[in-house]
Backbone as CSV, one residue per row, in Angstrom:
resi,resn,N_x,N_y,N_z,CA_x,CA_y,CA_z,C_x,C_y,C_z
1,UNK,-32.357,-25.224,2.421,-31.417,-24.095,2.460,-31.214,-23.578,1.041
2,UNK,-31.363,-22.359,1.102,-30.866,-21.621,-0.308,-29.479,-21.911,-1.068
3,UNK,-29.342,-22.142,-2.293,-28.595,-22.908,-2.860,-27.346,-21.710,-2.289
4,UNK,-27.772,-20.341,-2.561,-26.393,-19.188,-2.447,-25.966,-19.155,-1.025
5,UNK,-26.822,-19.560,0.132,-26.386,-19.495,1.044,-25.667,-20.961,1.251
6,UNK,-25.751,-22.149,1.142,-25.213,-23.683,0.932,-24.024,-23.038,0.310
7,UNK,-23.943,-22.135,-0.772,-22.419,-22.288,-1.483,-21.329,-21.373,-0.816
8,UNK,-21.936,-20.465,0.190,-20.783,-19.508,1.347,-20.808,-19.905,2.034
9,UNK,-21.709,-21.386,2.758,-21.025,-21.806,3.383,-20.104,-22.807,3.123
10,UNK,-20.110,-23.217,1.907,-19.147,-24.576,1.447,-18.072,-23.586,1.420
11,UNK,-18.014,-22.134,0.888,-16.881,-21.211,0.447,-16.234,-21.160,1.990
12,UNK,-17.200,-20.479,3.052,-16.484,-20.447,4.405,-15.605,-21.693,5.145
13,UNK,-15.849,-22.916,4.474,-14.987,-24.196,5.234,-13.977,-24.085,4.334
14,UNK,-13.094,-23.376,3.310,-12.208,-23.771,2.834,-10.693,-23.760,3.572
15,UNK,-9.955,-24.257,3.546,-8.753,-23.876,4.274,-8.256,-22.937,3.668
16,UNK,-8.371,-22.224,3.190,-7.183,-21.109,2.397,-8.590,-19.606,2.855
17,UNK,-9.725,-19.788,3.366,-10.071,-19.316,3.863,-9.971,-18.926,5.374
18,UNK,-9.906,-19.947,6.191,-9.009,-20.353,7.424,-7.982,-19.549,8.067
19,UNK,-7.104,-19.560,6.863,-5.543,-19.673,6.818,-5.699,-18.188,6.626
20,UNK,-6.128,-17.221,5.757,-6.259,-16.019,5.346,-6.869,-15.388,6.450
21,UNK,-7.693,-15.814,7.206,-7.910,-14.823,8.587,-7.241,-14.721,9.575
22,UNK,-6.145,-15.034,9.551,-4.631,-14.590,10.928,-4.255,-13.400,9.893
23,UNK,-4.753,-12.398,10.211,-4.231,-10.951,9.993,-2.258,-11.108,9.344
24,UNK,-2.110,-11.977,9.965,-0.340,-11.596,9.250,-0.177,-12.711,8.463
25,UNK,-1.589,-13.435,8.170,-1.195,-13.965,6.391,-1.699,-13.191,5.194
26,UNK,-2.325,-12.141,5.514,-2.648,-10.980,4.622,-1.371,-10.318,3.343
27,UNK,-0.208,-10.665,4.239,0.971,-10.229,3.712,1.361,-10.949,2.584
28,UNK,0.880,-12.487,2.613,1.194,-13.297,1.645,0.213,-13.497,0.379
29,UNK,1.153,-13.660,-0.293,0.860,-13.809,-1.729,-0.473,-15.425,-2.022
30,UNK,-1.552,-15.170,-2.668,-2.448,-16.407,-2.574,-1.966,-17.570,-3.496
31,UNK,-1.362,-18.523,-2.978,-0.980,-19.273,-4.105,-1.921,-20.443,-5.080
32,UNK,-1.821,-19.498,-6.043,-2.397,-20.648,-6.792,-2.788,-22.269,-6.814
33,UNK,-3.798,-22.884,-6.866,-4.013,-24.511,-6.710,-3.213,-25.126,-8.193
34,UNK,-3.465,-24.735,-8.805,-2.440,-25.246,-10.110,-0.819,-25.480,-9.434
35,UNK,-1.003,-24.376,-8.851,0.726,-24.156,-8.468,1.164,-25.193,-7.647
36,UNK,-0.192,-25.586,-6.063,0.015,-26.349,-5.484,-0.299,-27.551,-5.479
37,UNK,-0.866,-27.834,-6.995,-1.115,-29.477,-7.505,0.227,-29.637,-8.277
38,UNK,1.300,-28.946,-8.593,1.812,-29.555,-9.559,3.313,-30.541,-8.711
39,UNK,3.119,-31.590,-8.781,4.309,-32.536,-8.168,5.382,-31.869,-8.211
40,UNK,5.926,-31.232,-9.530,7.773,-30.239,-9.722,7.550,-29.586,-8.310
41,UNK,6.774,-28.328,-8.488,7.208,-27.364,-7.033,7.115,-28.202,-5.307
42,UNK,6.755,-29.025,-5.374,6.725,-29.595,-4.561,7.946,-30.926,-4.234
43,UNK,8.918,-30.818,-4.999,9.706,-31.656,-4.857,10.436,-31.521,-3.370
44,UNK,11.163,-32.634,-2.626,12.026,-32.844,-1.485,10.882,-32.350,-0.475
45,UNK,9.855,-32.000,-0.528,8.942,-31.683,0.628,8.744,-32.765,1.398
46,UNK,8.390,-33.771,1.117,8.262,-35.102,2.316,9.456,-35.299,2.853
47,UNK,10.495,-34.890,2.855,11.299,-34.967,3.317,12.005,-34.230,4.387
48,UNK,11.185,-32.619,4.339,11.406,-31.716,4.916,9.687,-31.898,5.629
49,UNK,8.973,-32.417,5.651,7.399,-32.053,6.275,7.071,-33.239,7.164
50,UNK,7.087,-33.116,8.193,6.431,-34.921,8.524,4.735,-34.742,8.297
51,UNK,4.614,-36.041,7.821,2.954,-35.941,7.314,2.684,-35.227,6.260
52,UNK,3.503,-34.861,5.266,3.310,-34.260,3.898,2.451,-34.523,3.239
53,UNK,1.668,-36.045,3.010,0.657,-36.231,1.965,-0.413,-35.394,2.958
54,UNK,-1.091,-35.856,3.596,-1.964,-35.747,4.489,-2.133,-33.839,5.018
55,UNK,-1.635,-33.080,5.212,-1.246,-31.655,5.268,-1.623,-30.722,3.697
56,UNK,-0.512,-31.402,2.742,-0.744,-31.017,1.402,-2.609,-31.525,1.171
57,UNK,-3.047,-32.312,1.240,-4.531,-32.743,0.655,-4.992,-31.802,1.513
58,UNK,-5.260,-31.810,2.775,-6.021,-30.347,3.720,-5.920,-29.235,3.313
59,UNK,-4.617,-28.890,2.629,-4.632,-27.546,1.867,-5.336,-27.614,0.976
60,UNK,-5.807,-28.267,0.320,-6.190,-28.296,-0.858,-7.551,-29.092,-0.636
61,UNK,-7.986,-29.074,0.643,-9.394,-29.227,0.652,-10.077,-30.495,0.078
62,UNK,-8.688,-31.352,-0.017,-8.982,-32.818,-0.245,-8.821,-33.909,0.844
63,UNK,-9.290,-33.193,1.890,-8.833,-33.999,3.371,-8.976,-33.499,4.587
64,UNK,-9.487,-33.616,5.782,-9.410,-33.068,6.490,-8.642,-32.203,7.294
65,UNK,-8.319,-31.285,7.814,-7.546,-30.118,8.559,-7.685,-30.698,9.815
66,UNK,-6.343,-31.915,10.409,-6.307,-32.152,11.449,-5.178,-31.191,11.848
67,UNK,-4.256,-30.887,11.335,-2.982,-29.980,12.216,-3.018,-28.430,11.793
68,UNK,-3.489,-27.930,11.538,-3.434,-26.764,11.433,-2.263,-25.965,11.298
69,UNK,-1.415,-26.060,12.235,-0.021,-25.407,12.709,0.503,-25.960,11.473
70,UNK,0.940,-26.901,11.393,1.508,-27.882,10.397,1.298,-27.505,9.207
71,UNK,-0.134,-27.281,8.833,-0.408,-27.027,7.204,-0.257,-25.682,7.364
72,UNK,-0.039,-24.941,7.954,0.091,-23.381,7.844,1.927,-23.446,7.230
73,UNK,2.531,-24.343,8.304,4.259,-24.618,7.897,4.490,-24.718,6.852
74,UNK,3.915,-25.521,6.017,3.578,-26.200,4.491,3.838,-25.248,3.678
75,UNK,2.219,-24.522,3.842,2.133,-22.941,3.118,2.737,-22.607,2.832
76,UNK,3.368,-21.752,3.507,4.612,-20.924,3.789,5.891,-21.510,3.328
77,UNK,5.910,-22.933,3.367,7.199,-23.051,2.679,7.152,-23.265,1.164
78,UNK,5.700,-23.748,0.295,5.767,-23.735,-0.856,4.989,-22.066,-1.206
79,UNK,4.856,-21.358,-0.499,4.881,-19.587,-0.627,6.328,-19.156,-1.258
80,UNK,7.145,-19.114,-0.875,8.319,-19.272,-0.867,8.704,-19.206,-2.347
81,UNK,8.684,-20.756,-2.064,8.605,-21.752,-3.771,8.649,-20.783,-5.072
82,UNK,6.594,-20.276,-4.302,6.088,-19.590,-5.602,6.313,-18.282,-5.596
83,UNK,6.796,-17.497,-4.880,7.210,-16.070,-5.139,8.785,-16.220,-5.586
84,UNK,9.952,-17.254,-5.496,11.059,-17.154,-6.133,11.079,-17.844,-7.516
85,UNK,10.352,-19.139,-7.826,9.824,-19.564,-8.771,8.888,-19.327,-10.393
86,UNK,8.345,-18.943,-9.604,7.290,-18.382,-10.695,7.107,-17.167,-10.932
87,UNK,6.837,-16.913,-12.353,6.683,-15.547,-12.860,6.156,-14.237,-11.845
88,UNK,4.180,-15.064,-11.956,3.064,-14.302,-11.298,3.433,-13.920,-9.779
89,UNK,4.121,-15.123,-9.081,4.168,-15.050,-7.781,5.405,-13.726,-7.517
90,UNK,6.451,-13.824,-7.886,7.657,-12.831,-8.089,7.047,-11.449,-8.672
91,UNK,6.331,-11.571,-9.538,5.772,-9.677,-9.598,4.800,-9.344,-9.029
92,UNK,4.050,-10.255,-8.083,3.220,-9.811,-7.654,3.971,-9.038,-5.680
93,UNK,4.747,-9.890,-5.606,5.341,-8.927,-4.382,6.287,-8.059,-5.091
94,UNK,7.268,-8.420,-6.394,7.638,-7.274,-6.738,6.929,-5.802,-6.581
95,UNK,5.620,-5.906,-7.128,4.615,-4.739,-7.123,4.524,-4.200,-5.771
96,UNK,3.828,-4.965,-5.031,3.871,-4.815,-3.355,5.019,-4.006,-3.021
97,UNK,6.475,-4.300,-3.203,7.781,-3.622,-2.800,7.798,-2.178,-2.653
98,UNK,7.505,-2.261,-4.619,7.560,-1.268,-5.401,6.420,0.181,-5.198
99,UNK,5.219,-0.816,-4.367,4.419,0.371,-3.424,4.209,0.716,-2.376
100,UNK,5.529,0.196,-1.948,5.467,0.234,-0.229,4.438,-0.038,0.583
101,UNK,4.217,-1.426,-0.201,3.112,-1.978,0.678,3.361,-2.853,1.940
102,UNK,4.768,-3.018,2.249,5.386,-3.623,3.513,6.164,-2.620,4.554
103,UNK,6.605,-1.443,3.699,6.613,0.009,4.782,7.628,0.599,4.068
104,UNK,8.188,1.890,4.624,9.162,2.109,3.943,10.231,2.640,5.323
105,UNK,11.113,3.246,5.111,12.198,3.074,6.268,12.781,4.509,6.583
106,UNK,12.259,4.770,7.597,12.418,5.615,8.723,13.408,6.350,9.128
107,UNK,14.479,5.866,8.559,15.819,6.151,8.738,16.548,7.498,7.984
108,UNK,17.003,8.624,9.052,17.360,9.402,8.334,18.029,9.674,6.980
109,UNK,18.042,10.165,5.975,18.532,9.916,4.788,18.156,8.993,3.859
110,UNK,17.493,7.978,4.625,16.609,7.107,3.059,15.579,7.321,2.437
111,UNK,14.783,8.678,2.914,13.962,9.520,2.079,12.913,8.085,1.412
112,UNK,12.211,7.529,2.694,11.130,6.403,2.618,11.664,5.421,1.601
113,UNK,11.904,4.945,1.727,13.170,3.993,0.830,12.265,2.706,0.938
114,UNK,12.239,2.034,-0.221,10.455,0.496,-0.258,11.504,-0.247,0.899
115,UNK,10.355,-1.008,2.001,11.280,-2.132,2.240,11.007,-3.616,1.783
116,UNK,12.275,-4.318,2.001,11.780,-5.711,1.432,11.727,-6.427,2.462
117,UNK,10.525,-7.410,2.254,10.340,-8.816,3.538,11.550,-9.679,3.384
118,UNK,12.061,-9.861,4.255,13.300,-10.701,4.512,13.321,-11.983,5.483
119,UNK,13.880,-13.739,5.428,13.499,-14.069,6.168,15.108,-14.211,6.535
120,UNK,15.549,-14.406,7.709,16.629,-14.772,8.229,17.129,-15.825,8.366
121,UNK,16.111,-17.197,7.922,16.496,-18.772,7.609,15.308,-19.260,7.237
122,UNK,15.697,-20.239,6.005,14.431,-20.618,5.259,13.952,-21.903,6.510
123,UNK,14.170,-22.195,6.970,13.562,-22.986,8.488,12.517,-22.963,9.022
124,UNK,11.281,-22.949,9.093,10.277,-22.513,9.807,10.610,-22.651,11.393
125,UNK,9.845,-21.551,12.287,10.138,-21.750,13.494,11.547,-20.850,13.795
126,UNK,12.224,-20.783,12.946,13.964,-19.787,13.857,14.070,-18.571,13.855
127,UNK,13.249,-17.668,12.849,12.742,-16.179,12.757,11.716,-15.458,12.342
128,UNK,11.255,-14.848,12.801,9.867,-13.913,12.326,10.577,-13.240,11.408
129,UNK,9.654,-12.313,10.258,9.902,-11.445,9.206,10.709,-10.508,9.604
130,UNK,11.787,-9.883,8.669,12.286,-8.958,9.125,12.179,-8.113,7.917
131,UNK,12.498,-6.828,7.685,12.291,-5.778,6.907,13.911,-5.349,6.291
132,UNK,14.298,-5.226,5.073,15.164,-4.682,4.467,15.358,-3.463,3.893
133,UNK,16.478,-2.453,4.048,15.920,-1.435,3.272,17.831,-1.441,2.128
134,UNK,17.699,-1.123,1.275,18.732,-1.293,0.688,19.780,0.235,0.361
135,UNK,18.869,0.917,0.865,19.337,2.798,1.073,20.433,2.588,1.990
136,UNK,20.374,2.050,2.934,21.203,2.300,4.443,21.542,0.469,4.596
137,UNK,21.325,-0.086,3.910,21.669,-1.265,3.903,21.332,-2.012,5.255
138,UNK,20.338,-1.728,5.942,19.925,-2.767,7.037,18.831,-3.430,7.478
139,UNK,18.095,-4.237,8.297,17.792,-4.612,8.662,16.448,-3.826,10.064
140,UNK,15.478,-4.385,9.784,14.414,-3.247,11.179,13.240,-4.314,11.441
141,UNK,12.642,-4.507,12.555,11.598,-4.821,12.960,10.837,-4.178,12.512
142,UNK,9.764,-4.896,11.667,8.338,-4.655,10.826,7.378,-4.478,12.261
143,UNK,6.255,-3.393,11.577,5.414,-3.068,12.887,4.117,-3.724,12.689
144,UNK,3.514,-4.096,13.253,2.051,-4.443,13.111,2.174,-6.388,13.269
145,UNK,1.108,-6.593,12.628,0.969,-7.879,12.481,2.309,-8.822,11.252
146,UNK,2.836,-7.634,10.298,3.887,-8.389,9.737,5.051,-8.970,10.654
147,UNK,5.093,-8.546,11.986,6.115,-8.986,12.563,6.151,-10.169,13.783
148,UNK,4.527,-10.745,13.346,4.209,-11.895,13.251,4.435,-13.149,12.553
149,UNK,4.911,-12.825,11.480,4.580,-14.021,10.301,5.828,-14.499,10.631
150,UNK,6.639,-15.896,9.865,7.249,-16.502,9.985,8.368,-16.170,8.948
151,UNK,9.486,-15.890,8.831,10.345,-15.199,7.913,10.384,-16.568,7.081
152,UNK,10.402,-17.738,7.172,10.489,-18.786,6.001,9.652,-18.439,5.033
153,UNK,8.383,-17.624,5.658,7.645,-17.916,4.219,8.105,-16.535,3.019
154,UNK,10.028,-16.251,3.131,10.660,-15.546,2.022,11.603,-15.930,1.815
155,UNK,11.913,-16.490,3.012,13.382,-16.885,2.904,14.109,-16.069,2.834
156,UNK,15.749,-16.597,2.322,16.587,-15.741,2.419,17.252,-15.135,1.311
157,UNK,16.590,-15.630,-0.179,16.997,-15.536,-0.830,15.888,-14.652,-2.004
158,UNK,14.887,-14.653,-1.508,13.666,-13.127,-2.229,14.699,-12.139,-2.605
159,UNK,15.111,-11.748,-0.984,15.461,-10.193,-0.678,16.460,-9.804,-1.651
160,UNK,17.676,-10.393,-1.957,18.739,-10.347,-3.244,18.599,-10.704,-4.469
161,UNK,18.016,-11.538,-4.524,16.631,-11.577,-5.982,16.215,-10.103,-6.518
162,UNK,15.433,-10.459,-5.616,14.450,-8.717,-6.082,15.770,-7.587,-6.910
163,UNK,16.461,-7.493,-5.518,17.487,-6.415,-5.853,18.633,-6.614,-6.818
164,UNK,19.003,-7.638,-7.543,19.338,-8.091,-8.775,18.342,-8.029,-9.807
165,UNK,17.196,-8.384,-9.945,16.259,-7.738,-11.062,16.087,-6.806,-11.403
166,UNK,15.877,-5.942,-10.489,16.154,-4.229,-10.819,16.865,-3.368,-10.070
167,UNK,17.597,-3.553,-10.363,18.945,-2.728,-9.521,18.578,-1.461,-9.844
168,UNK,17.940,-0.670,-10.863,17.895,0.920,-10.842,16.740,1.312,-9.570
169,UNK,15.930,0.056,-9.613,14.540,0.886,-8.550,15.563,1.021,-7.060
170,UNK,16.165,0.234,-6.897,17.272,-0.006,-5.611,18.586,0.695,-5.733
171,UNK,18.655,1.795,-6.565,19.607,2.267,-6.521,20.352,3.174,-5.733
172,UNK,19.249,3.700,-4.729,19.317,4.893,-4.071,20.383,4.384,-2.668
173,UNK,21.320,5.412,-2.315,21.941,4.792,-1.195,22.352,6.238,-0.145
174,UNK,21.793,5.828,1.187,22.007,6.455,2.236,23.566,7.278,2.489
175,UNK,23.655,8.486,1.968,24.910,8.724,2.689,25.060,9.443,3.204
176,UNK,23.729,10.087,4.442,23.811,11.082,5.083,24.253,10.944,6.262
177,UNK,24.669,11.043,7.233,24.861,10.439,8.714,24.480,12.018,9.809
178,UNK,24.266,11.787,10.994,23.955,12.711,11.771,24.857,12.996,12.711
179,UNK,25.287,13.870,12.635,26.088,14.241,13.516,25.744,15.346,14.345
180,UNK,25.841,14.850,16.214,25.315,16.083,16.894,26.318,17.160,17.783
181,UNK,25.526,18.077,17.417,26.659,19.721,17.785,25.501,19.857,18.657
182,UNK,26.647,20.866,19.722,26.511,21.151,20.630,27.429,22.441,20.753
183,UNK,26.144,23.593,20.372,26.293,24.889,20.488,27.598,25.142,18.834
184,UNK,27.116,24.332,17.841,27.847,24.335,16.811,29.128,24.038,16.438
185,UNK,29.446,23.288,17.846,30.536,22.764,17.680,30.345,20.935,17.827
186,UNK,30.832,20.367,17.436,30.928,19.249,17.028,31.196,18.118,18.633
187,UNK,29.793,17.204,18.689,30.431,16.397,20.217,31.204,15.272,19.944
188,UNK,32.497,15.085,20.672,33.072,14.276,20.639,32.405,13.244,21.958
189,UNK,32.579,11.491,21.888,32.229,11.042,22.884,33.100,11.132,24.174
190,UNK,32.949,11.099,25.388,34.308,11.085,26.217,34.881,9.925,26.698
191,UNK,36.336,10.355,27.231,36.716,8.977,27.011,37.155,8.192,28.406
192,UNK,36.127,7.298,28.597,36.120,6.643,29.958,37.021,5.902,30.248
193,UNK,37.721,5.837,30.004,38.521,4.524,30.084,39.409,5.253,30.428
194,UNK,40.132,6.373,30.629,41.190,7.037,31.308,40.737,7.325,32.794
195,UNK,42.019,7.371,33.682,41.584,6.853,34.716,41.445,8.575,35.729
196,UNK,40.139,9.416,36.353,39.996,10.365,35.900,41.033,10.303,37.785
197,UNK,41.451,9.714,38.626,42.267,9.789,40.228,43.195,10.045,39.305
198,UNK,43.963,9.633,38.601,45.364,10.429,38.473,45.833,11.744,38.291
């Protein structure tokens, strides 16, 4: 066998190759092997992982990939790690934000406003990703395959991060509201609860 073809396929068995073809890990940031050899970022993880040694070495292609599900959990929780942690990992979705590369928000008056990935509990398993916009201050179901992924792998604490680092890019705030007329006059809702037999 040709040495270049022997080395795509040694490249095609990697797990971080694996792991990168579920369309809604595209979203995530590639974390560095430095990052995920170093014992610090990895602290209290056996404690939170059952089977931690064994998971961690499969990631890292020092062991076999018996659980899959499991080492994907892993991921995602030292993803996390390295986008609140570390420099590279933090500007590199900063950037992402900053180009509305997760969407921007729909909502009248926020004039496409970046959104941020949000997770709703650093837990794996209790919420999928959710989307932030800080114009209108809420919360939206991400469309596509982001609303697949597992919101741990941001946690809950990215989203107010971000927006404490640069509070001018986030400065913009929704204060338009819609109000509908009817024939230019203004609809009030009616009011049911009066009792209309009397």
């Amino acid at each position: 066998m040709p040495e270049s073809e022997s080395e795509e396929n040694e490249y095609g068995d990697l797990w971080i190759v694996k792991f990168e073809k579920l369309k809604e890990h595209t979203f995530l940031e590639r974390i560095p092997d430095h990052f995920l050899e170093d014992r610090f970022n990895l602290v209290n993880l056996k404690e939170q992982v059952d089977d931690f040694p064994e998971l961690h070495r499969a990631i890292l292609d020092q062991g076999p990939s018996m659980d899959f599900e499991s080492e994907c959990k892993l991921y995602l929780i030292i993803h996390r790690r390295y986008i609140l942690f570390n420099k590279n990992g933090l500007n590199e979705v900063f950037s992402k934000v900053k180009n509305k590369f997760y969407g921007v928000c729909s909502k009248y008056g926020c004039k496409e406003g970046a959104m941020i990935p949000v997770g709703l509990s650093n837990d794996f398993g209790r919420a999928k990703t959710k989307l932030y916009c800080n114009s209108c201050k809420d919360i939206y179901e991400p469309r596509g395959y982001l609303k697949k992924l597992d919101g741990s792998a941001w946690g809950t604490t990215l989203c107010p991060y971000l927006l404490v680092a640069d509070p001018k890019f986030f400065d913009q705030v929704n204060t338009k509201t819609f109000k509908p007329r009817l024939f230019g006059f203004d609809v009030e809702p009616l009011d049911v609860s009066s009792d209309s037999s009397n």
